[in-house]
C-alpha positions in Angstrom: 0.0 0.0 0.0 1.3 3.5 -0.8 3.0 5.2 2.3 0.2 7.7 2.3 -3.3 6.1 1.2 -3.9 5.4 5.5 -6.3 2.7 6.8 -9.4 4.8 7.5 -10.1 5.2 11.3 -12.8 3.8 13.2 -14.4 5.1 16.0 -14.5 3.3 18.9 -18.0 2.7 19.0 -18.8 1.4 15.4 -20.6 -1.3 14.5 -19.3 -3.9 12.3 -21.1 -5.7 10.3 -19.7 -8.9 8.5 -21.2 -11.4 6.2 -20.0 -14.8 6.7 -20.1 -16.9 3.6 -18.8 -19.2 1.2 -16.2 -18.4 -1.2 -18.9 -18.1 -4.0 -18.2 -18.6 -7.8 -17.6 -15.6 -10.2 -20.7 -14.0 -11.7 -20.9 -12.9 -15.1 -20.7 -8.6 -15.1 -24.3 -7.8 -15.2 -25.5 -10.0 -12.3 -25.0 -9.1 -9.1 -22.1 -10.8 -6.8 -23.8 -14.5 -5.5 -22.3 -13.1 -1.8 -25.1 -10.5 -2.0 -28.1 -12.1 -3.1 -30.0 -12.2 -0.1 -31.5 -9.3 2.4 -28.1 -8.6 4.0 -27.4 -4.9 3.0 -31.5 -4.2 3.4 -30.9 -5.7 7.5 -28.1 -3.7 8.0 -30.0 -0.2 6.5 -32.3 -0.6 9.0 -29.8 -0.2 11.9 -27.1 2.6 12.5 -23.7 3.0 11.8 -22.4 3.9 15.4 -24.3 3.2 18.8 -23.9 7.1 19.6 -26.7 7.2 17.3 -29.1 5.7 19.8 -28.1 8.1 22.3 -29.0 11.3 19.8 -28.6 10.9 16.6 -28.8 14.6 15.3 -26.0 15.1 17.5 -23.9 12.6 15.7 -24.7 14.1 12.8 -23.7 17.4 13.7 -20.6 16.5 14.9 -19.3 14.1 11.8 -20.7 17.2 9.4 -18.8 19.7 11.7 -15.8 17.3 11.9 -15.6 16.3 8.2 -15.6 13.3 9.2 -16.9 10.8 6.7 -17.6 7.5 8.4 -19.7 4.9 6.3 -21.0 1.7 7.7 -18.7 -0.8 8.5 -19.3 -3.8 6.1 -17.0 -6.5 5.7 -17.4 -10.1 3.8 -15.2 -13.0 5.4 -15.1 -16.1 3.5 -15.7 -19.1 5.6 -12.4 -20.7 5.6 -11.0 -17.4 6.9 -12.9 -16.8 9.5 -10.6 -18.2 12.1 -7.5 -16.3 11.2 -10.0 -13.0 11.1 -11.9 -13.5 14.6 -8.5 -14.6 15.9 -7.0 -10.7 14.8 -10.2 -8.8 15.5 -10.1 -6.9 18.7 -12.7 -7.8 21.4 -13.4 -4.7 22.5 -15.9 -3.6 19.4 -19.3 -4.5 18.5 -19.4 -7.3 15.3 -22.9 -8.4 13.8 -22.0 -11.6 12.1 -24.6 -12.8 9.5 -23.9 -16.6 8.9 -24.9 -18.1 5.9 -26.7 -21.5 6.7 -26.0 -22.7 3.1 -22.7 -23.2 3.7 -20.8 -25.9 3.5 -19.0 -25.6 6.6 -21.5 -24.4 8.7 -20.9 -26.7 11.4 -17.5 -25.7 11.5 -18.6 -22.0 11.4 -20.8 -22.4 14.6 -17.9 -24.0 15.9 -15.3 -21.2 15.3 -18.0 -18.7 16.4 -18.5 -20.6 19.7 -15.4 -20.9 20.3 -13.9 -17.5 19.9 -16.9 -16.1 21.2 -17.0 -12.7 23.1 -20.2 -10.4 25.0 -19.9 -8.0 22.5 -20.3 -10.2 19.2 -23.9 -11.1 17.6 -24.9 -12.9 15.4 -27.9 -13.6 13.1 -28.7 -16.7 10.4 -29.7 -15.9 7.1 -31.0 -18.9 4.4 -32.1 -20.6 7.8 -35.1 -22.4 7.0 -35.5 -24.0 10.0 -32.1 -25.9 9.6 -30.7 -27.5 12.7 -27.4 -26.3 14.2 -25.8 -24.9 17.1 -27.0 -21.8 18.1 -25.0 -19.0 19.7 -25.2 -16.6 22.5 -26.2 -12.8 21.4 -28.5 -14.8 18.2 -30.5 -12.1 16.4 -33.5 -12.2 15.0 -34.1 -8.6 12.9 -33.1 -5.7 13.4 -34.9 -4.6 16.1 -34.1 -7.1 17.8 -30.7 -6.2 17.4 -30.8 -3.0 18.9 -33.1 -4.0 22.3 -30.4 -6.5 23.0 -27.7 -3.6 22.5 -29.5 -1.2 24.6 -30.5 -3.8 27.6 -27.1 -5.0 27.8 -25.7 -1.1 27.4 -23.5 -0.8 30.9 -21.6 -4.4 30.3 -21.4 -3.2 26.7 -19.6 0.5 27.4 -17.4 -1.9 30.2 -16.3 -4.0 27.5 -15.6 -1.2 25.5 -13.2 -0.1 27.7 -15.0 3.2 27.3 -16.8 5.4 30.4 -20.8 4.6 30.0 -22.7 6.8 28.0 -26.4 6.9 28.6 -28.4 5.7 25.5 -31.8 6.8 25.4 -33.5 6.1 22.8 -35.5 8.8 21.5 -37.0 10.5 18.2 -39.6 13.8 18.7 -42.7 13.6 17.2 -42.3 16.7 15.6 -40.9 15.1 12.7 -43.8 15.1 10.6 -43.8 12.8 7.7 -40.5 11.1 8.0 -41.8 8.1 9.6 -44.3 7.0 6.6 -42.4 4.4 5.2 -42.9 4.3 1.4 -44.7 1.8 -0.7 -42.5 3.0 -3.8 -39.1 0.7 -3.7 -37.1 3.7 -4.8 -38.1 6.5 -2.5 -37.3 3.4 0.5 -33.5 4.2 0.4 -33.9 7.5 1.0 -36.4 7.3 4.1 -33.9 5.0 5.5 -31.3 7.4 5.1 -33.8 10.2 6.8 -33.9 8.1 9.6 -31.0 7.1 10.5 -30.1 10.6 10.9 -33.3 11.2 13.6 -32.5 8.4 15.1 -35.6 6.6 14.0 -34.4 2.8 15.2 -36.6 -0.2 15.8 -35.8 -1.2 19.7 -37.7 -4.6 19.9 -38.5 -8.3 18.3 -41.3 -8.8 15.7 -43.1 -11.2 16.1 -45.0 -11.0 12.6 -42.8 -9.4 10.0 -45.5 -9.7 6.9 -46.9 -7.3 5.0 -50.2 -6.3 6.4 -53.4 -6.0 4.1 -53.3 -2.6 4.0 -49.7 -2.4 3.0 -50.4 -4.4 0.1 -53.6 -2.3 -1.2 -51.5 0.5 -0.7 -48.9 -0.8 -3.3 -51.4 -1.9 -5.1 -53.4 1.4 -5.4 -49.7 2.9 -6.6 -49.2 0.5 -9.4 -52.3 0.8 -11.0 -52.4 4.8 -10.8 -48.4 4.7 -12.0 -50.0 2.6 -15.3 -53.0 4.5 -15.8 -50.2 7.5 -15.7 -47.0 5.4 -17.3 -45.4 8.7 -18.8 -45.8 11.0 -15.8 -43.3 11.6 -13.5 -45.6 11.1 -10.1 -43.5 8.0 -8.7 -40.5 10.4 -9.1 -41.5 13.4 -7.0 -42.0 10.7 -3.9 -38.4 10.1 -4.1 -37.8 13.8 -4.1 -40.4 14.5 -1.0 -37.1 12.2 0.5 -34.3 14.3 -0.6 -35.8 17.2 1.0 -36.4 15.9 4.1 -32.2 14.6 4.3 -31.2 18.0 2.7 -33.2 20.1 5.9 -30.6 18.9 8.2 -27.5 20.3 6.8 -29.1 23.4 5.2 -30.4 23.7 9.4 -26.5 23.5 10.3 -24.9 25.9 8.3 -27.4 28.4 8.4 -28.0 28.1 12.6 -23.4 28.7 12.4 -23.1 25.1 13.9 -20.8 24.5 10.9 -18.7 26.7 9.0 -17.8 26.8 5.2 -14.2 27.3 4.1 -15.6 29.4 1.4 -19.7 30.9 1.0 -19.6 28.9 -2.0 -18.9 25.7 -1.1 -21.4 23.0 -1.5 -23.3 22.8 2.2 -25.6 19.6 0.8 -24.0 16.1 0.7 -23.3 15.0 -2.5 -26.6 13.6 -4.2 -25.9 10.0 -5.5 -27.6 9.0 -8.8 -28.3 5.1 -9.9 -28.8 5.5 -13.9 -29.4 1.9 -14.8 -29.3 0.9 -17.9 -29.5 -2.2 -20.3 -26.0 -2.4 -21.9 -27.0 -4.4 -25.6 -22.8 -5.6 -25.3 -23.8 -7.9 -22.3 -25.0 -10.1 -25.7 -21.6 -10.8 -25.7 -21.2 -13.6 -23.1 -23.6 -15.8 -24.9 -21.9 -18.8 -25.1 -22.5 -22.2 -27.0 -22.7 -23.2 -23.1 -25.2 -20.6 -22.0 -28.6 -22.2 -20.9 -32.1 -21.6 -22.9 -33.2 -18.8 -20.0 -30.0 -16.9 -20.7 -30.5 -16.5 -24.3 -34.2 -15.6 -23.8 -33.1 -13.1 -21.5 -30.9 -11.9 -23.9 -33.8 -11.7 -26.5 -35.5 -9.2 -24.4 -32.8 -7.0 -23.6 -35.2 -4.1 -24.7 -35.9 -3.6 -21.0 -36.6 -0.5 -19.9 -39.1 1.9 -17.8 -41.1 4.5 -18.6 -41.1 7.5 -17.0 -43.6 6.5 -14.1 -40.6 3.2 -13.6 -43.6 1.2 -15.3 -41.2 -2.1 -17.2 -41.5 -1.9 -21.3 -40.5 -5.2 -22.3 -41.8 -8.1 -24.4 -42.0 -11.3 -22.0 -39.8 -14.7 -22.5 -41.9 -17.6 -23.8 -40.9 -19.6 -21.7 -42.3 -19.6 -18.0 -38.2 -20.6 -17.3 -37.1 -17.6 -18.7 -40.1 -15.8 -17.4 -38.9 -15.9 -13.7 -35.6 -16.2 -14.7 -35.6 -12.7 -16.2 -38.2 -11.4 -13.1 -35.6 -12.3 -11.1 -32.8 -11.0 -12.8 -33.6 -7.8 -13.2 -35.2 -7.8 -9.2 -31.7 -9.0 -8.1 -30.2 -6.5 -10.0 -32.2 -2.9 -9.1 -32.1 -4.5 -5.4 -28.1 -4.4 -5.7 -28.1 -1.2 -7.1 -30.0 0.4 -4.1 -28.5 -1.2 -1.4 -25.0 -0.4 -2.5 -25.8 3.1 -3.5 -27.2 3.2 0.4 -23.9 2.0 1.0 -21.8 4.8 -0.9 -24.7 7.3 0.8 -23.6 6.3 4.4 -20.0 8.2 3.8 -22.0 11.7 4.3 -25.7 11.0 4.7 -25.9 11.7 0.8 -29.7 11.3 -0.8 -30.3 9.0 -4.0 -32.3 9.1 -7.2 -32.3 5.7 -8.5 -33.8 7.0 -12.2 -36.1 4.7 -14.2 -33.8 2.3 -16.3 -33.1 3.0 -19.5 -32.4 0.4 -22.9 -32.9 0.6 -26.3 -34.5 3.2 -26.7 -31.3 5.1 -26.3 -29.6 3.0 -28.2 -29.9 4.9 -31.5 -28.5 8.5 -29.5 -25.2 6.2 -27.9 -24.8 4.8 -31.3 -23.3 7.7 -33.1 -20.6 7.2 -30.0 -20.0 3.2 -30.3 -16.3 2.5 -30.5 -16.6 1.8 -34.1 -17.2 5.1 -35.5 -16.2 7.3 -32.6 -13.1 7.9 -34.5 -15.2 9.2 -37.7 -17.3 11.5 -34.8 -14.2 13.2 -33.4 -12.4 13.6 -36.6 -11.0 17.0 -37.4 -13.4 17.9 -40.1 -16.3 16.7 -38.0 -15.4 17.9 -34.8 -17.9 21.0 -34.7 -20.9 18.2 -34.7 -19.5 16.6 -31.6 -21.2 19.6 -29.0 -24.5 19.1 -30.8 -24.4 15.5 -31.0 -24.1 15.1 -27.2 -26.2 17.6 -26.8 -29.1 15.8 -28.4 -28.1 12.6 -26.5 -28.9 14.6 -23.4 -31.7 16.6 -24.2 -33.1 12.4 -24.8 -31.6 11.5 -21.6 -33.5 14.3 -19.8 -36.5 14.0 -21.5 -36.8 10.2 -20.8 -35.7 10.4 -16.9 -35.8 13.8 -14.9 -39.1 15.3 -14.2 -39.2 19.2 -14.3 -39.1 19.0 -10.3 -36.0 17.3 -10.2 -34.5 18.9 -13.2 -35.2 22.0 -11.2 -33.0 20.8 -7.8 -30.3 20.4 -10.3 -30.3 23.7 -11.4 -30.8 25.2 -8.3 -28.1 22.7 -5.9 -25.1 23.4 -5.3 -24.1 19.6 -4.6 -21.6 17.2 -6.4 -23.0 14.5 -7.8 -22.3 10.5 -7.6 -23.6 9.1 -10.5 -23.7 4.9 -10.3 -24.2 4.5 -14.4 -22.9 3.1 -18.0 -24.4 6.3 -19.1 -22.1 9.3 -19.8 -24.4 11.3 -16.7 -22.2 14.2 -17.6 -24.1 14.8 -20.6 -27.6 15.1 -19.0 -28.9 18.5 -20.2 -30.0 21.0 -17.2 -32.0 23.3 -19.3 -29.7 23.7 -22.3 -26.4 23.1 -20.3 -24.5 19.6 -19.5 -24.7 18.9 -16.3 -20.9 18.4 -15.7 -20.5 22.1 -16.3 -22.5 23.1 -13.7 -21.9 20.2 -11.3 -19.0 18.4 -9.9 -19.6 14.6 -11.4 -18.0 11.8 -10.4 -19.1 8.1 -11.7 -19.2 4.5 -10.4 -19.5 2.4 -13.2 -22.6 -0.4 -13.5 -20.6 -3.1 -15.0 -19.2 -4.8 -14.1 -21.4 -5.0 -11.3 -19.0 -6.3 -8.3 -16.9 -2.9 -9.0 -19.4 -1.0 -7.0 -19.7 -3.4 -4.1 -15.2 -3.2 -4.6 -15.2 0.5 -4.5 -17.0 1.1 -1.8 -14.6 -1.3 0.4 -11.5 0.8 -0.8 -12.8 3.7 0.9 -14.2 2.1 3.6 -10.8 0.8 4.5 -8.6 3.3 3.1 -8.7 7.5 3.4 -6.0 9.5 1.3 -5.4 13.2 1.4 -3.7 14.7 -1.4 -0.8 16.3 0.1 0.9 19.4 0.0 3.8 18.1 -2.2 1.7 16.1 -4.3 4.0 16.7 -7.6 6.7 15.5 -6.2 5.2 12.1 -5.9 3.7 12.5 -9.8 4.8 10.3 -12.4 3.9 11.2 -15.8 4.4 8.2 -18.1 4.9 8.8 -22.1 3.8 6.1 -23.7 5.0 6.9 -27.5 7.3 8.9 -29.0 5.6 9.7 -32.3 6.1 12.9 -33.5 2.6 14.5 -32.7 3.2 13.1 -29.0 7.3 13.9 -28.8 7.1 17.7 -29.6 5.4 18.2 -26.2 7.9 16.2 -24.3 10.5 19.1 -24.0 7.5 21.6 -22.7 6.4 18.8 -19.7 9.8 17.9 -19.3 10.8 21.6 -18.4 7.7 21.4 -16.4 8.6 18.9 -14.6 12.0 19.5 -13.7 10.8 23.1 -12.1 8.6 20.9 -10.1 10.1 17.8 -9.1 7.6 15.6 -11.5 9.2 12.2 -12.2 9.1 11.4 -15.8 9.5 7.8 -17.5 9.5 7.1 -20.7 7.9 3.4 -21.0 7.8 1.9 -24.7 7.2 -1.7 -23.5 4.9 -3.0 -20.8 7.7 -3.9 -18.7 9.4 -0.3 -18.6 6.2 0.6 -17.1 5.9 -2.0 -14.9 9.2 -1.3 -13.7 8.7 2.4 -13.5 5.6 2.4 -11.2 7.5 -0.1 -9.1 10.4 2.5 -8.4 8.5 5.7 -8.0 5.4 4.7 -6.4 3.5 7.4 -7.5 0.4 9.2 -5.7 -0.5 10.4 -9.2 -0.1 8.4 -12.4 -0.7 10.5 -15.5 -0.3 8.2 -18.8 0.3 9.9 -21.7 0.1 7.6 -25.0 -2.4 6.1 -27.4 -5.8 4.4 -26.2 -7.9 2.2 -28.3 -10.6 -0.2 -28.6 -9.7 -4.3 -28.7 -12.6 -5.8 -30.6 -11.7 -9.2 -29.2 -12.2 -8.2 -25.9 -14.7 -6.0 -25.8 -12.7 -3.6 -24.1 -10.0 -0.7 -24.1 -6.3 -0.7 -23.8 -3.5 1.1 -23.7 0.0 1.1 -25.7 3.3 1.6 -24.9 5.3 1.2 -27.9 3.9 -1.1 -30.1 3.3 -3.3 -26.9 -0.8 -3.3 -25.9 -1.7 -3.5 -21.9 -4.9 -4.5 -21.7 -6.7 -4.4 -18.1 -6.0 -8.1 -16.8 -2.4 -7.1 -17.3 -2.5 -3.7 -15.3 -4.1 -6.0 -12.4 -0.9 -8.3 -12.8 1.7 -6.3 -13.0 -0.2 -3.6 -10.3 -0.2 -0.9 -12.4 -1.2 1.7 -9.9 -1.5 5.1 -8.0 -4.0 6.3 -5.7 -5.0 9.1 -8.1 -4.9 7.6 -11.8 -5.1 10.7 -15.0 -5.7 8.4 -18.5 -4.3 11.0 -21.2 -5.3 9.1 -24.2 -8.4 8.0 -26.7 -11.3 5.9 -25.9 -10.3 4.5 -22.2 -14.0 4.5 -21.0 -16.0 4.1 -24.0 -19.7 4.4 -23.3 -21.1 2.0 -25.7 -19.2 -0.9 -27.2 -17.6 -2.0 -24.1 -18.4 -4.2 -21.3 -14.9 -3.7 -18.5 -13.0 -0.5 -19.6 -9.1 -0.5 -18.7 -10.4 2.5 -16.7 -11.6 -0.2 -14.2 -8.8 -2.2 -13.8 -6.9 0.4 -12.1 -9.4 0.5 -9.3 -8.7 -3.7 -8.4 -5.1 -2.5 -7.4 -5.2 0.0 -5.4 -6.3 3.4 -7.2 -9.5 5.6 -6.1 -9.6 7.9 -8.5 -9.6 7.4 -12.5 -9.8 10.1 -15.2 -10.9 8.6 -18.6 -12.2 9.3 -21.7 -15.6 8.3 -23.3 -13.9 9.2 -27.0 -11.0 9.5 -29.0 -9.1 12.9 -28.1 -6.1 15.0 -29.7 -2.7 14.8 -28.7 -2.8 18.6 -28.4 -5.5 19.3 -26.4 -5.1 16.1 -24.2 -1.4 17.1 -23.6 -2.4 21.2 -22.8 -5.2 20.1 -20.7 -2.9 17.9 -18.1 0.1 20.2 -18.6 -2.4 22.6 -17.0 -3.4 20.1 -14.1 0.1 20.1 -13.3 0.4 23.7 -13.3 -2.9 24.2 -11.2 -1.7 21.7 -8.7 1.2 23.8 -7.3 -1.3 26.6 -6.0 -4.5 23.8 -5.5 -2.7 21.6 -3.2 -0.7 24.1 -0.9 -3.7 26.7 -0.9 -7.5 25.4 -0.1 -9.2 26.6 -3.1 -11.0 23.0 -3.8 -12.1 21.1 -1.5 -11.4 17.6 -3.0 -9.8 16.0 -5.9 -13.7 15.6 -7.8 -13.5 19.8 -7.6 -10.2 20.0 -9.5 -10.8 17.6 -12.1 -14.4 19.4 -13.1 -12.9 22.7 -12.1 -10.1 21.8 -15.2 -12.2 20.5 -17.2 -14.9 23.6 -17.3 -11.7 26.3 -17.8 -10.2 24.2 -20.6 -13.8 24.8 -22.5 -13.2 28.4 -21.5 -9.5 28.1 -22.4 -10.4 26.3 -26.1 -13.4 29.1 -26.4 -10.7 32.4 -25.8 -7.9 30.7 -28.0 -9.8 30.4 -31.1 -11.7 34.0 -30.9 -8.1 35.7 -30.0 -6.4 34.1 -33.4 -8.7 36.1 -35.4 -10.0 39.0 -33.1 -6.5 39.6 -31.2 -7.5 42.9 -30.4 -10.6 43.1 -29.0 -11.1 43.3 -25.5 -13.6 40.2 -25.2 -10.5 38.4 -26.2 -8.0 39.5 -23.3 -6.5 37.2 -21.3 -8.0 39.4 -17.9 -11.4 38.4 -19.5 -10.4 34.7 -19.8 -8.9 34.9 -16.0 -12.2 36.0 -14.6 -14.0 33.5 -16.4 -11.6 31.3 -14.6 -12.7 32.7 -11.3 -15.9 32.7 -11.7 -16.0 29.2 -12.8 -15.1 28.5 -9.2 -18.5 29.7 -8.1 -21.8 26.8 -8.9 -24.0 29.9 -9.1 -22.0 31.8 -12.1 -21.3 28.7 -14.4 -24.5 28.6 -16.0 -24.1 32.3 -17.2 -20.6 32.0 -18.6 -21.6 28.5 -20.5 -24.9 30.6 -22.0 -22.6 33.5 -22.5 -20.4 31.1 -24.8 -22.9 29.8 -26.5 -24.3 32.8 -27.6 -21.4 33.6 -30.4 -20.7 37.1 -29.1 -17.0 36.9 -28.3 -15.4 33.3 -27.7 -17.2 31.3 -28.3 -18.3 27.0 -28.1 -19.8 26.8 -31.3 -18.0 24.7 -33.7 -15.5 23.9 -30.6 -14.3 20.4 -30.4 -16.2 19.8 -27.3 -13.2 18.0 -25.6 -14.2 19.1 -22.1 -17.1 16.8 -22.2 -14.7 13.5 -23.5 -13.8 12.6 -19.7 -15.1 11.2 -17.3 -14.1 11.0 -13.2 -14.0 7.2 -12.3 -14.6 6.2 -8.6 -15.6 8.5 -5.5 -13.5 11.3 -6.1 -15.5 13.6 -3.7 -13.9 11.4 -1.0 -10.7 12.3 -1.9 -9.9 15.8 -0.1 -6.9 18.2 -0.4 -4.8 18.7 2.6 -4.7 22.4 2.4 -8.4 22.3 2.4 -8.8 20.0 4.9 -7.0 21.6 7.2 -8.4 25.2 6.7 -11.8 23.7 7.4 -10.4 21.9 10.5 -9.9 25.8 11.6 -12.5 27.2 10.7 -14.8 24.2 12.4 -12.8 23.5 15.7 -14.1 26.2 18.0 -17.7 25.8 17.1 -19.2 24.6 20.5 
């Protein structure tokens, strides 16, 4: 592990949650990982992260918002035949919820190891137990509630085992809360009121006796799914899930307004990032047919026209077969179950709300095609570059059109928040009113497929935290990849650069150069400079160095890595036409961060645009201008539109004063600020002075892998720390 990406700390009195299991066979990328296909994650949202939140919860909350302190639930998987060594290392003095899997194989021997290693403060509950026969263990659980009367009973032995001086839990929520204890009938607005109420402190403290779904419950659905058909292209279900968002969004609004937390700056977010779930039916999953694959697979395949309208009502021709009827039921319940529970997952970092969007298939299809990996090199081409802005622009205006009602396409316009979008979809192109929505907002994404990456990135920051330091360049190794001549008449300007800065620069014309090169410097930030491409064999993207091609099993061998990874080169993230980008790879060895590209990009601009990072990170990460590494990526990104924009006006108006590089500066600025970005975009699109149209649109190629708004700046971090630690 690099010197500086630390293990993230845990407080004291944390609950950890573990899943005890099996080692379970690989799943194909568009089903969700066998470990989770049971009500695990769904259990575990229903209880709290620390046990201070059953003293008062809005107090908790304060204090990790005031604290910046961005603690997620604690959930672990432990294979079965590793359970011993695990328990054996554990400390004893922390509270573990152990969820055994009766289906195992070794489930006497699990009981056993359990038993044996037993301690007061470790409970445990069965799942798959259908009345199977076993050894039961002390502290056995039964739901959630059951859970947490069994905690609070037993609260003075469990502070004394702690080690810790007893702190009074009291369970209690006011009534004043009006509303936030309807739970809602509408699946997608149910991650959201569990997120509401964790933060109230609105816990279950007793066992249920009867845990089904009363009559009324079930009219109630029932009554929603026949109004949602009657009115399939209306946005009703929607606005439910946003009635959630503002109930979350009150409570930090409340503390920066009431002074219990400060900003570093007045226009910094205050709202926790808002996380997004964009499914969508990838037509390239057609790929891992097989002459193997069973009759329901191919059936499913044959109705990969999936999708929901705009009320989340399912368009899609049925299998024929009963088999593949249930088979495809199940499928996709499995998979928009995953979805949710991970993105509640990603949400527990800082209370974020989520907006799961109704999926989307082929009816998109025919706007992604013009980008498929087969012609994207015809799109981007020189003397077709001016259609690129309007291209995407149509893509998004469909996109919108198809999945935001006007209420929520309003919040977007109006909230400053960064956004975590869980998607195949290029989210950044999502029109907000006639701009993309990565101008105005700070987007990060967590790719769908292959599924198990989400459930994997999510672990990586719950175990890790890493701060990007104050002498960041000097741990910056910027790779060049080829030494054709378009790519080696920039090397002198980054190697001058680069030697005023302390940047390490390699040049790596075979696979094992760069394997070697990594291995020596260690790099906090990896910038690749070299060709990218699409391998038609694979389905995928890769990289060259030389005539050499690294594919993405190989940058998993050789551990091609860095905590922050910047991919300066064509078609590393294609949005259609690929199933498992290179862009993903980096994340299974260590990185949390990956800047990619959706399409094919010039070696000019792509060498100008991370020259510029380079630049930018002297002042950005000894000065706290952004707050984390999402900020400066989309803070780039926006000034190199601006940048492109001023630079073509000034070659043939030099002299005018809309051309002057004070103008272009304040732009700059003013990008810095959510509430001036609109103005400048529609300012540049209006032809009056620099101007977008006809621009190459480059700013809009990339795309922010992984949760980049996790990843704060030092300088910033620590100016907050000031600004935060005397508030009483």
């Amino acid at each position: 592990m690099n010197e500086r990406v630390l293990y993230r700390y845990h407080q004291l009195t944390s609950i950890n949650y573990v899943l005890v299991i099996d080692k379970q066979p690989t799943t194909l990328s568009f089903i969700p990982p066998s470990e989770f296909h049971n009500n695990v994650l769904r259990f575990i949202s229903f209880l709290p992260k620390d046990i201070l939140q059953m003293k008062d919860s809005l107090s908790y909350f304060e204090t990790t918002l005031r604290s910046g302190f961005s603690d997620p639930y604690h959930f672990h998987v432990k294979y079965s035949e590793n359970l011993e060594e695990y328990l054996t290392v554990m400390p004893k003095n922390r509270i573990y919820l152990f969820f055994v899997d009766m289906n195992s194989t070794r489930i006497d021997k699990i009981n056993q190891i359990l038993f044996s290693l037993h301690s007061d403060l470790r409970y445990y509950c069965f799942i798959n137990d259908q009345d199977k026969k076993c050894v039961r263990l002390p502290n056995e659980v039964h739901n959630p509630g059951h859970f947490m009367q069994l905690v609070y009973e037993k609260q003075r032995a469990v502070f004394q085992l702690m080690g810790i001086p007893p702190i009074l839990l009291t369970p209690e929520v006011s009534m004043g809360w009006d509303g936030y204890y309807d739970f809602p009938s509408f699946i997608p607005a149910q991650s959201n009121y569990r997120v509401a109420n964790s933060i109230i402190g609105n816990f279950d403290y007793g066992e249920r006796i009867n845990n089904t779904i009363t009559e009324e419950q079930l009219l109630t659905q029932s009554r929603g799914y026949e109004e949602a058909n009657i009115n399939s292209k209306s946005f009703i279900r929607q606005q439910l899930i946003i009635d959630q968002i503002d109930k979350i969004d009150y409570f930090s609004e409340t503390c920066f307004e009431e002074g219990l937390v400060n900003q570093v700056y007045e226009i910094d977010p205050v709202l926790a990032p808002l996380i997004i779930i964009a499914p969508f039916q990838n037509p390239d999953v057609q790929s891992f047919l097989d002459g193997n694959s069973g009759e329901e697979y191919r059936e499913y395949f044959s109705t990969l026209n999936f999708e929901q309208t705009q009320n989340y009502i399912h368009l899609t021709k049925p299998p024929k077969s009963a088999k593949a009827l249930l088979f495809t039921s199940q499928l996709i319940t499995l998979k928009t179950q995953f979805l949710d529970d991970v993105a509640f997952l990603h949400s527990s970092f800082t209370f974020s709300p989520i907006v799961r969007l109704p999926a989307q298939g082929k009816t998109l299809y025919r706007s992604l095609s013009f980008f498929r990996t087969e012609v994207a090199g015809r799109l981007t081409a020189p003397n077709n570059r001016t259609k690129v802005l309007r291209t995407i622009q149509s893509f998004g205006q469909e996109f919108r059109r198809r999945a935001i009602s006007p209420e929520l396409l309003q919040r977007l316009a109006d909230d400053n928040r960064q956004i975590v979008a869980i998607s195949d979809l290029p989210v950044e192109w999502l029109d907000i009113n006639g701009v993309p929505l990565s101008f105005t907002h700070d987007v990060c994404r967590l790719p769908e497929t292959a599924l198990h990456g989400l459930m994997a990135n999510f672990v990586s920051h719950e175990q890790r935290q890493y701060l990007v330091p104050r002498d960041i360049l000097k741990k910056t190794l910027v790779v060049f990849g080829n030494n054709e001549p378009e790519f080696s008449r920039w090397h002198p300007a980054v190697k001058l650069l680069a030697e005023e800065n302390d940047v390490i620069i390699k040049e790596c014309f075979s696979i094992e150069a760069l394997k070697t090169a990594v291995e020596e410097v260690k790099p906090h930030l990896l910038i690749i400079d070299s060709h990218g491409a699409y391998d038609k064999e694979s389905k995928s993207s890769v990289l060259f160095f030389g005539s050499e091609k690294l594919n993405g099993n190989q940058v998993i061998e050789f551990q091609i890595s860095a905590p922050l990874v910047f991919l300066s080169a064509c078609s590393t993230a294609p949005t259609y036409g690929t199933i498992d980008t290179i862009g993903n790879a980096f994340f299974e060895v260590g990185a949390l961060s990956v800047t990619t590209t959706y399409l094919p990009i010039s070696v000019d601009s792509g060498t100008i645009l991370y020259i510029r990072m380079l630049n930018n990170l002297k002042t950005a990460s000894n000065s706290a201008i952004h707050q984390n590494w999402l900020a400066f990526i989309a803070h780039l990104l926006r000034t190199s539109a601006v940048e492109e924009a001023y630079k073509r006006y000034a070659s043939k108006h030099s002299r005018d004063l809309k051309a002057t590089t004070e103008a272009q500066a304040n732009d700059y600025t003013y990008l810095l600020s959510f509430y001036e970005r609109r103005n400048i975009y529609e300012k540049l699109l209006k032809g009056e002075g620099p101007s977008l149209i006809g621009s190459s649109a480059e700013f809009l190629f990339y795309s922010v892998l992984g949760r980049a708004d996790l990843i704060k700046f030092q300088s910033w971090a620590e100016e907050f720390k000031k600004k935060n630690h005397t508030i009483m």
